[in-house]
N, C-alpha and C positions, 0 to 999 in steps of 0.2 A: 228251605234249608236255613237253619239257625246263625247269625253270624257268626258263632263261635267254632262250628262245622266247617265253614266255610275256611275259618283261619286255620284250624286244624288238619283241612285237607290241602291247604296251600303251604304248611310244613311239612306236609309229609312231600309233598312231591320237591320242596328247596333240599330238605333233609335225604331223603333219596339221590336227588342230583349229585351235593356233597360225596355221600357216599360212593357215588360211580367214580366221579372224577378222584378219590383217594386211592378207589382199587384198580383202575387203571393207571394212575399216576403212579405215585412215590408211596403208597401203602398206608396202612401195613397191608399184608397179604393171606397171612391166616386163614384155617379151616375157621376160625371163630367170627375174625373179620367178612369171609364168605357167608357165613350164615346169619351174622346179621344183616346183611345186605339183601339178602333172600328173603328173608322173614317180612322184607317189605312189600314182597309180591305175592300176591295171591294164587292158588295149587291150580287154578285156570287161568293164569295170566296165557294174555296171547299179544304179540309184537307183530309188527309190519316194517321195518325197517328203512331210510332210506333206499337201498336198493331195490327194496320189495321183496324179499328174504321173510318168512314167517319163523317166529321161533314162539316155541310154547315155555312152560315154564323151566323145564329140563336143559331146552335148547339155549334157554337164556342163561342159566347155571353154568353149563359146557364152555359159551360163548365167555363168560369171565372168570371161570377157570382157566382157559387160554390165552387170554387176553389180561392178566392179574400183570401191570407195570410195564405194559404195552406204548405206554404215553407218559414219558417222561416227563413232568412238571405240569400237566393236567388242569386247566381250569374251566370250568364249568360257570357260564353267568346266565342267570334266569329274566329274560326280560318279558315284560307285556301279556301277562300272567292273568288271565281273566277263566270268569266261574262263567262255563256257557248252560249248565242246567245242575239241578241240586236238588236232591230229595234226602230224605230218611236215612236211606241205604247205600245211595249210590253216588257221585259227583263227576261231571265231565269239565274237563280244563282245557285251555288251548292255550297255548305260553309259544315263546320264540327264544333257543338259547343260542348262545354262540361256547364254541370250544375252542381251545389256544392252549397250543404246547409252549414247552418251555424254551423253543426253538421262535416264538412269534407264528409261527403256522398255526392254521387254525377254519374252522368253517364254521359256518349259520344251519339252525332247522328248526323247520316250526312241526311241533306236536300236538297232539292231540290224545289227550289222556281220561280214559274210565278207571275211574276209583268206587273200590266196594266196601263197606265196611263190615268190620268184622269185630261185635264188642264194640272196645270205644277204640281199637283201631282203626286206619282208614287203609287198606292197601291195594295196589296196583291192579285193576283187570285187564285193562288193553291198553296198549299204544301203539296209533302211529303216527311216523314221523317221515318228513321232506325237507329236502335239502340241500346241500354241497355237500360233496365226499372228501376223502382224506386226500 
């Protein structure tokens, strides 16, 4: 994998992050805002959840549809963000973030993320993630 891949796949997953913690935070909320956010996962994304919950990519659509400012003042911090294998097409990441409401509540989980590219974009094919819960 090219270093420049490599950066580029490691914006795309800060930049998605961002993006989560806006539309479950304080917004906006938007059909427009939703489809950008979408546009960052792939039409076979597949999720594993801390609970262990699978959602595909419909389910994950649904899931913040319902959840669109669910977590009032939302942040999202991306630590220890490391490239565990990189090709051409594909990149696997392993990161550890922590989340914190606007209330100081808040939990840790470590992920584990497949990126496929698409063009010169890079987006989402699987995650999962382990944790603390709400």
């Amino acid at each position: 994998m090219m270093k420049h891949d490599e950066l580029a796949v490691s914006a795309q997953v800060r930049d998605t992050l961002a993006q989560i913690a806006r539309w479950l935070g304080d917004g906006p909320h938007g059909e427009e805002a939703l489809a950008a956010l979408m546009a960052g996962f792939d039409a076979d994304f597949a999720m594993v959840a801390p609970s262990g919950a699978r959602l595909g990519w419909q389910g994950l659509r649904a899931f913040f549809q319902d959840a669109a400012g669910s977590r009032p003042g939302l942040e999202i911090k991306l630590e220890r963000m490391a490239l565990l294998a990189g090709g051409e097409d594909a990149a696997t990441v392993a990161y550890y973030e922590t989340q914190t409401l606007g209330d100081g509540s808040g939990n840790g989980r470590h992920a584990t993320a497949v990126l496929r590219r698409d063009g010169a974009n890079w987006r989402w094919r699987h995650l999962q993630e382990t944790g603390d819960g709400w």
